[in-house]
N, C-alpha and C positions, 0 to 999 in steps of 0.2 A: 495449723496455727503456728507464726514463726515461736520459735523461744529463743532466749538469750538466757545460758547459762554462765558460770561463774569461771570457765576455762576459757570461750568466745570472746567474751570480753576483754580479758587478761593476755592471749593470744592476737586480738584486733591491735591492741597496740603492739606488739612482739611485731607480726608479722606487716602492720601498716599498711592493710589491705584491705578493698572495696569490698573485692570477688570473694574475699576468703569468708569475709562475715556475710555476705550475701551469699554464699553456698552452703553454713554452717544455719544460715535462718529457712535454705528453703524447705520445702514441704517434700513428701516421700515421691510426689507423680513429676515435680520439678526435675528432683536430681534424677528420674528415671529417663527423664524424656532428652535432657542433657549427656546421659551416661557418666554420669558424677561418681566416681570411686573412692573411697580414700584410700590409698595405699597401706592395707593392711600388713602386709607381708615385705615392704621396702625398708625397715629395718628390724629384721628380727631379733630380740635380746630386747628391744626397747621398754620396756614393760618389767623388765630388769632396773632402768634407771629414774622411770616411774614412784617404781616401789624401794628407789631409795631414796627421792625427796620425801615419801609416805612415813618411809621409815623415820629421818630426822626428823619431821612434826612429830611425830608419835613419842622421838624420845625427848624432845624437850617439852611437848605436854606433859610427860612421865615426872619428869626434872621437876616444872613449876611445882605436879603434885605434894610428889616428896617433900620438899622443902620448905612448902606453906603447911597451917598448921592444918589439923584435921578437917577437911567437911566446909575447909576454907574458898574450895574451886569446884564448882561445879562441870560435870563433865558424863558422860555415857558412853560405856564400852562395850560394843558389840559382842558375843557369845563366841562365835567361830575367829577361832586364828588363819591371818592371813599366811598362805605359805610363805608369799617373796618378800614379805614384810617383817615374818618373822615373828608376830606376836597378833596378839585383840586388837583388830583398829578403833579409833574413836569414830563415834558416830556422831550426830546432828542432836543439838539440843533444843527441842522444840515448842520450849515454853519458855522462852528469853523473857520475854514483858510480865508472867506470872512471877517469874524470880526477882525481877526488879521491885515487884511493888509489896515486896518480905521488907519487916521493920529495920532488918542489917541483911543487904545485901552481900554476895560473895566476893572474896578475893579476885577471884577471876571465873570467868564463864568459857569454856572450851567449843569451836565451834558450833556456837548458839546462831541457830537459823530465822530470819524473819522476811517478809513481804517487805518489798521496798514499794515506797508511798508513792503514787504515781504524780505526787505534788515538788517530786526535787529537780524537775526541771518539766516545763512545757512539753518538752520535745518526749517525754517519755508519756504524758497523759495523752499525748497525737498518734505515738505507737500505739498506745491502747485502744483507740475509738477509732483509729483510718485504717490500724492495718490487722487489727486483732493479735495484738501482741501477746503470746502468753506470760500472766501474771510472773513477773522477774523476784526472784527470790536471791537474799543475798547471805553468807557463813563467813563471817568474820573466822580466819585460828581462834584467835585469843581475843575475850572484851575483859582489858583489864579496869578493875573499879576501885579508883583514890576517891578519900576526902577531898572536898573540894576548897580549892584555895590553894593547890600546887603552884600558882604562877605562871602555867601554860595558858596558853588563847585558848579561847573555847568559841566554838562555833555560833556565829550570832551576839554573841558575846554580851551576854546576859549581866544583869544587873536588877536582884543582886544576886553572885555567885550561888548555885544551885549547893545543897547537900556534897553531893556527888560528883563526881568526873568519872568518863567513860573512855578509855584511852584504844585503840584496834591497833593489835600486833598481827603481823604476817609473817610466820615463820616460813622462811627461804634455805633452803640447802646452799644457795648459790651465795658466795663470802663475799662477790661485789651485786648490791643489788643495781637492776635497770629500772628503768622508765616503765614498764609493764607492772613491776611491782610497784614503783611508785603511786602509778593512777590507781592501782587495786586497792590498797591503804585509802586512798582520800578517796575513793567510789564508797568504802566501805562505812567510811566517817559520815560523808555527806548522807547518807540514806540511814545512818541509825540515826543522825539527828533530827532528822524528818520523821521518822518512823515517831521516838520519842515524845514529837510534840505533838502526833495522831493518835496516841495512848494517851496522851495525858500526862505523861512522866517528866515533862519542860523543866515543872518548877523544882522539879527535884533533883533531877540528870541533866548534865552538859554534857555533849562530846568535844573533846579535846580539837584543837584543831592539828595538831600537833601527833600524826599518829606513829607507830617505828614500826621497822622490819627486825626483826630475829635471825641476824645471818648466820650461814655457815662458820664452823670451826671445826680444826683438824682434831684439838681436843673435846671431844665428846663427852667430856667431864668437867670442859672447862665453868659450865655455871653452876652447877654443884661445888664445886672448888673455890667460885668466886664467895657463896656462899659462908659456904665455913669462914673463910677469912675475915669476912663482915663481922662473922659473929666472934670470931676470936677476938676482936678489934672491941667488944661488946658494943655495936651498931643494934640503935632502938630496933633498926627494921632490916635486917638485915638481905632478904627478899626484894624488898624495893630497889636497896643498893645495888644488890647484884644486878637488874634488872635494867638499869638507868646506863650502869656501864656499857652493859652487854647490846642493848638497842639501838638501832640506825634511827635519828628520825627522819619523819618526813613532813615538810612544812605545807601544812593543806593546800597556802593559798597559792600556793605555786603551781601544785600540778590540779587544782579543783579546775582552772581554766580548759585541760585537757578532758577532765570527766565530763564536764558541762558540753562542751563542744563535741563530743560523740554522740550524748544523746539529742541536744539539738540539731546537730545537723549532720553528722553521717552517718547514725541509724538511719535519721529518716529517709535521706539521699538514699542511702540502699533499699530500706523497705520498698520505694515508690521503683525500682528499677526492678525487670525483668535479671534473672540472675544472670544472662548471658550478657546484659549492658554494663553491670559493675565494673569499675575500670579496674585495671590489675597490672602488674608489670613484675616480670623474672630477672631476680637478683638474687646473689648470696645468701641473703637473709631467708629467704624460701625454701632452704634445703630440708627444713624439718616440719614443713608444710604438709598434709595431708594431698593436697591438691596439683600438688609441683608437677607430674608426669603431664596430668591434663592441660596445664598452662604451658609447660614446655612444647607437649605437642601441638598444640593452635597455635603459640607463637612461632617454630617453625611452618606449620601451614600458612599461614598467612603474613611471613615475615615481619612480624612483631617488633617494632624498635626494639625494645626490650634484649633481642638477640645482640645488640650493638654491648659490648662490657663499658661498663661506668658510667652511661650513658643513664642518670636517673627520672624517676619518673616524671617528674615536674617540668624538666628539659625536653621528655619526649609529648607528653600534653600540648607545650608549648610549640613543638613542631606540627603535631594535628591540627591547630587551632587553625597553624598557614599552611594547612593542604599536602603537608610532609607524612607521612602513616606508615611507610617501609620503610626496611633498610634498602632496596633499591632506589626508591624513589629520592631518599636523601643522596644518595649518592648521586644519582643524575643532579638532582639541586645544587650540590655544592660544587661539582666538575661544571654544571651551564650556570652557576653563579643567576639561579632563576629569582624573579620576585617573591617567589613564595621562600627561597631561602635567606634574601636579602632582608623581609622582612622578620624573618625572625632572629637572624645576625642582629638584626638593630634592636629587638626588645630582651637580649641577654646579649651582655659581655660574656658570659661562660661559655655559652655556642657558638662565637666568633674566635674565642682562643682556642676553644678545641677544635675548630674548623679541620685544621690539616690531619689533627687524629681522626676524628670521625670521618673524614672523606676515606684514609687509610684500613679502618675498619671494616669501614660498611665494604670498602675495594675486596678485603682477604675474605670473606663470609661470599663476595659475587666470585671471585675464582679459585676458592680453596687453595691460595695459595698465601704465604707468609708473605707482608708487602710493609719498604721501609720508610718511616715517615720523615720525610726528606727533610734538611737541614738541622733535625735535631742531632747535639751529641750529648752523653752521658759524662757526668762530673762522680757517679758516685759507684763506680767498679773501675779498676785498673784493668789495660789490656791485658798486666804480663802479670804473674808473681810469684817467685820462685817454691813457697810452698802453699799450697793451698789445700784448704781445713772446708769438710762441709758436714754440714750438721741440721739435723731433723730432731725433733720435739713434737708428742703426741701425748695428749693431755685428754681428762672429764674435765669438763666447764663449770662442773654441778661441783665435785669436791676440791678440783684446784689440781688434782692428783696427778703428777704424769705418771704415763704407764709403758712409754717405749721412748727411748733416745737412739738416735746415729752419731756416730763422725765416724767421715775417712779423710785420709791424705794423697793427695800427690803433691810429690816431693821430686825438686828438682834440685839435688845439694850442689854447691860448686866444687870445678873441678872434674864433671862428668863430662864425657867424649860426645860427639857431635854423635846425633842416634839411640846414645845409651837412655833406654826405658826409665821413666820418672821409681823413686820409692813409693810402693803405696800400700795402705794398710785399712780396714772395715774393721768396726766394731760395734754389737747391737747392747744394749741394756734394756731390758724388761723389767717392770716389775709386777710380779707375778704375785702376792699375795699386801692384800689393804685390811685392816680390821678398825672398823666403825670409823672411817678416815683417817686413822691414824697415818701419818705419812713416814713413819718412820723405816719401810723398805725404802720408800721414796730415797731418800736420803743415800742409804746404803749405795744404790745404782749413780746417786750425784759422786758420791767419793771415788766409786768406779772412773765416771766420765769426766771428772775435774779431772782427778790422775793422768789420764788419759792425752785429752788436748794439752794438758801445762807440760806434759814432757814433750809433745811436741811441739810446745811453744819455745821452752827453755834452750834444746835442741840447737833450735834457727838462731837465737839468743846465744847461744856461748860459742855456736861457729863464727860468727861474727866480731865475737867480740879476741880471735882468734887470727882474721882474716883484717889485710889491709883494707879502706876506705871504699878503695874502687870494685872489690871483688864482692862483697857483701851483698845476703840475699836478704829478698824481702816473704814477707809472708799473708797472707789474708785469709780473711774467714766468709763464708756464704751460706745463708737460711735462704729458704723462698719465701718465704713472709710475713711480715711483722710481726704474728702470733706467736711464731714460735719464741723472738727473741723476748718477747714478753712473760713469757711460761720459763724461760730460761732465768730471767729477771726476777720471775716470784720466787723460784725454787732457791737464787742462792739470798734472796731474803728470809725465806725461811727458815733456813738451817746457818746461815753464814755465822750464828754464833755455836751452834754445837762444837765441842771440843771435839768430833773428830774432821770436822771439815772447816775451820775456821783457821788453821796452818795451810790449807793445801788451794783456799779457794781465792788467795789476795790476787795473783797476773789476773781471773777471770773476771774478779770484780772491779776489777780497772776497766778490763777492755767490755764487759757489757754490764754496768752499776744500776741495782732496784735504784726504788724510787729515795730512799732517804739514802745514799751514800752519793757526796758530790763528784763528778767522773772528774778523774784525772784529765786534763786540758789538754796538756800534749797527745797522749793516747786517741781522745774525742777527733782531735784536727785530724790525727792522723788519718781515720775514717777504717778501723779496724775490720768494720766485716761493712757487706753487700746484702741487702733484698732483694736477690736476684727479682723476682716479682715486679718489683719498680723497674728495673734496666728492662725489663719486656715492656709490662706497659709506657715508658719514654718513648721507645724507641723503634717499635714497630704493631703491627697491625695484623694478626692472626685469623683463620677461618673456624673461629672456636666463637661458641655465642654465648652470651649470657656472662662468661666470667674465666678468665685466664687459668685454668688448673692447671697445678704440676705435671700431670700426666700428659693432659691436652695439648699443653706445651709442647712437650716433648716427644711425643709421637708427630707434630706435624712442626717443628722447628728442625729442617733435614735429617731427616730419622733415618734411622740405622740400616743397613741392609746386609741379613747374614748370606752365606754360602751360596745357597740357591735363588737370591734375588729379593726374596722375599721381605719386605720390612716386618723390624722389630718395632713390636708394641710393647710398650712398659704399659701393665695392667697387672692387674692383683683375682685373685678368685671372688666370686659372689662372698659378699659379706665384709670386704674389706677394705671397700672407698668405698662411696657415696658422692653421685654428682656434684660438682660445685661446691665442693668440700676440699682441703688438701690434708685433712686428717684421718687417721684411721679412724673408722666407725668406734666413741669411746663404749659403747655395749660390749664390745669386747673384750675392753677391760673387767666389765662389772663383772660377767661371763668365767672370765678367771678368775679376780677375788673370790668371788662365789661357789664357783663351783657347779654351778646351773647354765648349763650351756642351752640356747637355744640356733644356734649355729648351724646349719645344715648344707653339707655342699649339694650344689646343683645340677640336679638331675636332667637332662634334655631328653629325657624318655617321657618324663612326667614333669613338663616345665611349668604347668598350674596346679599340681599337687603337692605344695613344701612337703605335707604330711609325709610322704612316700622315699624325699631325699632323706640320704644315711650320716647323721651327726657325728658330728666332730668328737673326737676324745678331746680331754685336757691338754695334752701333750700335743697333739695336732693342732689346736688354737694358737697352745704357745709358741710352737714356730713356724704356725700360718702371721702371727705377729710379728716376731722375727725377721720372716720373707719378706713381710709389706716396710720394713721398715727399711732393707735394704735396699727393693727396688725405690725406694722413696729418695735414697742418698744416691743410686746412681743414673738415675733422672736427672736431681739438682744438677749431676755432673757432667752431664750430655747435655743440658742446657748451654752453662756457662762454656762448656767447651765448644758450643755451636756460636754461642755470640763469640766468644773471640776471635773463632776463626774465621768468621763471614761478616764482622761490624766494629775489626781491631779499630779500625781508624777514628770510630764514632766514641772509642772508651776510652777520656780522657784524667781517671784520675791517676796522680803518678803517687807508687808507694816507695816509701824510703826503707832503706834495713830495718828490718824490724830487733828491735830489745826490749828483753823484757825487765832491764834495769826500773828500779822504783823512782821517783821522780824527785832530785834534791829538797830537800826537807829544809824549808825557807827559815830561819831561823829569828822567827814573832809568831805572835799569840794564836791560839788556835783559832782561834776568831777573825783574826787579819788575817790566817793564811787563808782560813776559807773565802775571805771576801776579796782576795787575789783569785782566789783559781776560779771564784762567779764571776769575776770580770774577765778572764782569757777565756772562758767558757762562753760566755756573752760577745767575745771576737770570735770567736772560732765557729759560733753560729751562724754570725751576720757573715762570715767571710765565707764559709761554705754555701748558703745561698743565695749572695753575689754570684757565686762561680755557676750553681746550677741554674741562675735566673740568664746570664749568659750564653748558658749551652743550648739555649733555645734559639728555633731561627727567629730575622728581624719581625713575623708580621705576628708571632706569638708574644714576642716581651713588648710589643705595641700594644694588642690586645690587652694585655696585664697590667698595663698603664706604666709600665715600665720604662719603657724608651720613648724616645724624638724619630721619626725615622720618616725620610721621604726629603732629606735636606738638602738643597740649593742651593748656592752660591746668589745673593741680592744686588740688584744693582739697578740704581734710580735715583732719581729726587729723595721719595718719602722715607727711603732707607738713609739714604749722606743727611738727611736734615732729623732722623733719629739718631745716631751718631756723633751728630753735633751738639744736641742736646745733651746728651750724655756726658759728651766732654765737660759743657760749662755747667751743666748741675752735678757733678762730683769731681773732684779735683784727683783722685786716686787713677781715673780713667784721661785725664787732659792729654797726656804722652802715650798711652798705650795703642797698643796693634789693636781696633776693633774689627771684627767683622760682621756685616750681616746675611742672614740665610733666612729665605723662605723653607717652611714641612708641609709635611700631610694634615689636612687637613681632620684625615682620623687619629692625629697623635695630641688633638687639641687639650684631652685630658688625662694626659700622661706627668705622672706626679712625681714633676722638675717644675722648680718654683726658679723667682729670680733671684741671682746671690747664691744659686748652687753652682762652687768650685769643683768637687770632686765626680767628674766628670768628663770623656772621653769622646772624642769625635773621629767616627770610622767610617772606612767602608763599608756599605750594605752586601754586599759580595761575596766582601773578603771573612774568611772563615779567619781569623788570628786571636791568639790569648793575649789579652790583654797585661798579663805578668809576666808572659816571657822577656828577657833582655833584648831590646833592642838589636844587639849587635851577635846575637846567636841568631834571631830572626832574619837577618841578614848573612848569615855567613861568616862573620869578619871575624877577626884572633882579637883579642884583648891589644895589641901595640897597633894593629889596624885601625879600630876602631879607634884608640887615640890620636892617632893621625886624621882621620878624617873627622875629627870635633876639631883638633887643634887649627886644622884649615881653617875653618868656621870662625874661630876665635871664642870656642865654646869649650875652654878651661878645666871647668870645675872635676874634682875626682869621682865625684858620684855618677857624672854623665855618661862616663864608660859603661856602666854595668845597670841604667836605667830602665825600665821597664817599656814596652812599648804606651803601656797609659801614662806614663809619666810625659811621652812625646807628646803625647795628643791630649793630654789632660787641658780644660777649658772651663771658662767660667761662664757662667748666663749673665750674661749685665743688662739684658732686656727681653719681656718674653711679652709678644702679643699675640696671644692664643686667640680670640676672638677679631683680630684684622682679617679683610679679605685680601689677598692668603695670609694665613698666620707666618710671622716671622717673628726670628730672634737675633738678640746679639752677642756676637758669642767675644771671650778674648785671650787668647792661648795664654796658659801657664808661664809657657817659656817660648818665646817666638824667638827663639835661635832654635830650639829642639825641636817645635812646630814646623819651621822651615826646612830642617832636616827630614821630617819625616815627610814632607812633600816630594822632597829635589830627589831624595831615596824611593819615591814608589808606595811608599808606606800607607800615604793616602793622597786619594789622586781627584783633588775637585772636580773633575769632568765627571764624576757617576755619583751617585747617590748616596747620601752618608747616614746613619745614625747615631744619634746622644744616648748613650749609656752611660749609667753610673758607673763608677769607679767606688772601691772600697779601701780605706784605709785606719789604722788604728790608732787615734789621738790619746786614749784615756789608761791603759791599762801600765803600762810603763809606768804611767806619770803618779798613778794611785799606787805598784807597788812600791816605788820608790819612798812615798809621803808615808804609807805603813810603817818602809824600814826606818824611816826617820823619826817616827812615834814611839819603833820598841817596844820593848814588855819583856814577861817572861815566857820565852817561849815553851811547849811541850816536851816531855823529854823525847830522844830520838829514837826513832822506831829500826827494829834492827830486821 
């Protein structure tokens, strides 16, 4: 008989899986006849971080106790103390509906257990009677019970206002809740108000519609704390206060559409499928799956789209529907450009822009070889730079905690001999002991590592500022993945005001700012650090399936080869990565705060009896952590040192000297500066991806609706008499140079309207930046170049030093997208500079062109300037 317990559920949305909830419902001869395992033993420790989400519920159950009055909260504690827990766990309260119908109900009810009604949705009374569902029971943490008339919705929304109100807390260890806890909350709401009105208790109780999560805090005393306060404040209620602050809510009617929708139709979808037809797909998300091994392996058996990275499920659906099922067979599809691929090009834009990637993919997975995806180049790492910083970050998710950092250097100072070996330097930070989340080692290891890179920031900074113009180096920093610079981001939010890291952490919080401190402008354009992660996936196509890992990376992006031939693998011992992960396993953490290692190296004597491998001491973990953090940094280093040396050409961004000078301190109101630096910020956005939307080849910024591209030179009737028209309906156009050009027909809805000026007309071919000068694109000296404008009788000062888009920049004065062939009218900027860059080669009408946007900055100038003319008083200067 299938069941659907209270983890299935809450993990169904986690993991966003057919298979996984059709594996979790099947029956004991199912999974036997499938060989359905769940990876007991794939991480050890785990049960470690289990029992510390166990533990937080347990202590802010504790907390409500204390602090409501006596006999105010109903609750049941188990007899036996849990070891990993550390204390009596709460047990199930299992006369919830008896406690309600007491003439004064409790403050609050601690997971209190009931029968969910099989009337809250159709689709669950179908599981009942079609597939024999066993009876689903649901445990709210907390049912807290207000007087009714708080102002919150109530479910159904009764009239008139019940007695009571029923509000469902879910306490969370984790300090940002997700989507899983969301639906969990409204699953929770929606079936005790169903339940309620199959008791009888409607006209007395409403549930809230309105229910919160209980999140994580590093202070574990902070609602206690909140408490007191209230009541020093003399607050009638001071419990509730605390209560109201401390809660996340969650708005029923939002995510009730996802609870509805699982029981209506993808339980049922699953029930009615054999387990082996539930659809599944291996991605990242999967890594803490029970099932991951089993799906990994059938998806290699039977080359599972899925093995293609970033390739998601809905995209690969949509390739089965046209007859696409492998990675080889897409590949044959997109190389013979077959019907089955054409068709489903044309019901996604997204699989038409990824075309050249997914062809590249699916290429390096058929010959194990790294393969590069032609015409792309990279806007967001520099080829060259003279120091480079890289740095790793490994974090719990659960408490926010990091528990290992890297940086190292290589340094190339000026002034060193042609051969002379770069400066370079490693250093690991652990942190080795956490109590009840307190992050206060945390910290300790941040003051260590701010220290750290800002002298090697300052360093590059005072040589410079030392050094003539021309001689001056630059500097950059490199993560592998977004995550980390995030973790990095929380941590100097957390501590960035502690007095002892609130002097030492100002360069860092410039070059990577949490979320409430606005980033220095200049710094942001500059483009401080690299994901290296993104310059792989841009830029090429690996034999690695499912998800680009650090390691994976780097054992097959020209991997090493010592003495004897042999290549070097960067890998860590059992226990300290985790497939499709680039974190150290965080149990390992828990493992050292704790003290409770379950860590075991691996035996090949007895490689199915963990029992028998010989565990780790304390000391041993701590610098089995250590080791994985460093192979973790010199990875990231053999990466970037592989892409520069083998794809310099394709990494176009250029770094200027780096300073770690603070930014002139504009002198108006805190409020105006801020609303300067969100307008440079707001350019330096749109200009940065201007630049990366052009580093794509032309059939990718088509796809994106970006560009015109397939253009023609027109010449006929219908075009001289569109032309004409134009002339005598606008008089701004009577004298001007028009031209007309036939496109592709697949650029029909690419979003350039008519009356868009800032815009550039190129060759398709021609690989050229659109911001370089003219006359360095050419070769020419600055007196050259003068001379040959002034031949022209093209004058002006600025034409010297013009930008190649400024030559070709163009207006649309007419756009018929829907004419058989679509054409437009195009009318050069400057038709002296237009002509130049003809009669020069620059752009050559016999071959095919593309309309690309052009960026440029009207507003920001113009606002700071209208500030400075407003005044006020400014902030005092910061020293």
């Amino acid at each position: 008989m299938p069941r659907l317990d209270k983890g299935t559920l809450a993990l169904t949305f986690k993991f966003d899986c057919d298979r996984f909830l059709r594996f979790r419902l099947a029956s004991d001869a199912e999974k036997d006849s499938l060989g359905i395992e769940a990876d007991t033993y794939k991480r050890p420790g785990i049960e470690l971080i289990k029992a510390a989400g166990r533990r937080w519920e347990a202590d802010k159950y504790q907390d409500l106790i204390d602090v409501s009055l006596p006999d105010a909260v109903e609750y049941v504690e188990k007899e036996e103390v849990d070891e990993l827990v550390g204390r009596k766990p709460f047990g199930k309260v299992k006369n919830l509906f008896e406690i309600l119908r007491r003439e004064t109900p409790p403050f609050a009810i601690i997971e209190a257990e009931f029968e969910v009604p099989s009337n809250i949705t159709p689709g669950l009374q179908e599981a009942y009677d079609t597939y024999g569902l066993e009876t689903v029971r649901a445990r709210p943490d907390i049912i807290w019970i207000r007087p009714g008339g708080t102002g919150h919705p109530l479910i159904g929304d009764p009239d008139p206002v019940p007695e009571f109100e029923l509000h469902v807390i879910d306490v969370k260890m984790a300090a940002e809740p997700s989507l899983r806890h969301f639906t969990e909350v409204t699953y929770y709401a929606l079936s005790l108000a169903a339940a309620l009105a199959e008791q009888g208790l409607s006209d007395r109780y409403a549930v809230s519609a309105e229910g919160f999560i209980w999140p994580g805090s590093h202070d574990a005393n902070a609602f206690r704390n909140l408490v007191r306060e209230y009541e020093a404040r003399g607050d009638r209620d001071p419990v509730t206060s605390a209560l109201q602050d401390t809660l996340v809510p969650v708005p029923y009617e939002v995510y009730q559409v996802h609870v509805k929708q699982f029981f209506e139709e993808r339980l049922l979808r699953v029930l009615e499928q054999r387990p082996e037809e539930a659809s599944w797909h291996v991605g990242p998300k999967c890594q803490l799956c029970d099932y991951v091994r089993y799906c990994k392996q059938e998806a290699e058996n039977c080359n599972h789209l899925s093995r293609l990275p970033w390739l998601n499920q809905g995209q690969a659906e949509l390739l089965r529907q046209n007859g696409i099922a492998t990675t080889q067979s897409l590949r044959e599809a997109i190389r013979c450009s077959t019907t089955e691929w054409q068709a489903a090009e044309a019901s996604s834009h997204q699989l038409r822009a990824d075309r050249p990637a997914l062809l590249v993919r699916a290429e390096a997975l058929h010959t194990n070889e790294p393969v590069v995806i032609e015409g792309r180049r990279c806007s967001l790492m520099p080829a060259w730079s003279d120091q480079n910083i890289f740095i790793t970050v490994h974090f719990d998710p659960g408490s926010g905690i990091t528990f290992a950092m890297g940086a190292a250097r290589v340094y190339f100072p000026p002034g060193r001999s042609q051969g002379d070996p770069p400066q370079t330097e490693e250093h690991v930070f652990v942190v080795d002991r956490v109590d009840a989340m307190n992050p206060d080692t945390e910290r300790a290891r941040l003051v260590e590592f701010v220290t750290l890179v800002s002298r090697w920031l300052e360093e590059v900074s005072d040589t410079n500022r030392r050094l003539p113009a021309a001689d001056r180096v630059s500097s950059h920093i490199f993560f592998w993945d977004m995550l980390e610079v995030r973790q990095l981001r929380r941590m100097f939010e957390r501590h960035m005001n502690h007095p002892e890291v609130v002097d030492l952490i100002e360069l860092l919080i410039r070059l990577f700012p949490p979320d409430q401190v606005l980033p220095d402008p200049d710094l942001f354009k500059s483009q401080p650090g690299t994901i290296v992660k993104d310059v792989v996936r841009l830029l090429l196509g690996l034999p690695i399936p499912h998800d680009y890992s650090l390691f994976e990376t780097a054992k097959t992006l020209f991997p090493v080869r010592n003495e004897n031939g042999d290549l070097y693998r960067f890998q860590l011992p059992f226990g300290f990565s985790t497939p499709m992960s680039d974190q150290i396993p965080f149990e390992r953490a828990y493992e050292l705060w704790q003290d409770k290692i379950f860590l075991r190296y691996f035996d090949p004597k007895f490689p199915d009896q963990p029992s028998r491998w010989r565990p780790y001491t304390r000391d041993e973990l701590y610098e089995g952590i250590k080791h994985a953090t460093r192979v973790h940094l010199r990875a990231l280093q053999h990466i970037v040192r592989r892409l520069r040396e083998h794809y310099r050409d394709r990494l176009t961004l250029r770094k200027a000297p780096f300073s770690a000078a603070p930014p002139p301190q504009t002198r108006v109101p805190e409020r105006a500066r801020s609303l300067i630096a969100f307008e440079k910020l707001n350019v330096a956005c749109q200009e940065l991806e201007y630049r990366q939307r052009r580093s794509l080849p032309v059939a990718e910024r088509e796809a994106h609706f970006f560009s015109i591209r397939g253009i023609w030179p027109a010449n006929g009737r219908v075009y001289e008499n569109c032309i004409d028209e134009v002339r005598v309906s606008d008089p701004r156009y009577a004298g001007a140079e028009l031209l007309a050009f036939t496109f592709a027909r697949t650029s029909r809805d690419a979003r350039i309207n008519e009356g868009e000026f800032l815009l550039a007309l190129s060759n398709e071919d021609d690989d050229i930046e659109l911001d370089v000068p003219w006359r360095r694109y050419l070769g020419l000296s600055f007196p050259d170049a003068q001379v040959l404008l002034a031949s022209r009788g093209l004058n002006d000062g600025w034409m010297v030093n013009a930008t190649l888009g400024k030559l070709l920049q163009v207006e649309v004065v007419r756009l018929e997208a829907m004419h058989e062939p679509p054409f437009l009218v195009l009318r050069p900027a400057n038709s002296g500079l237009f002509r130049l860059a003809q009669d020069e080669g620059i752009l050559d009408m016999d071959q095919p062109m593309v309309l690309d946007p052009l960026y440029q900055d009207f507003f920001s100038g113009r606002i700071e300037q209208a500030l400075r003319a407003v005044g006020g008083n400014p902030p005092p200067m910061r020293r």
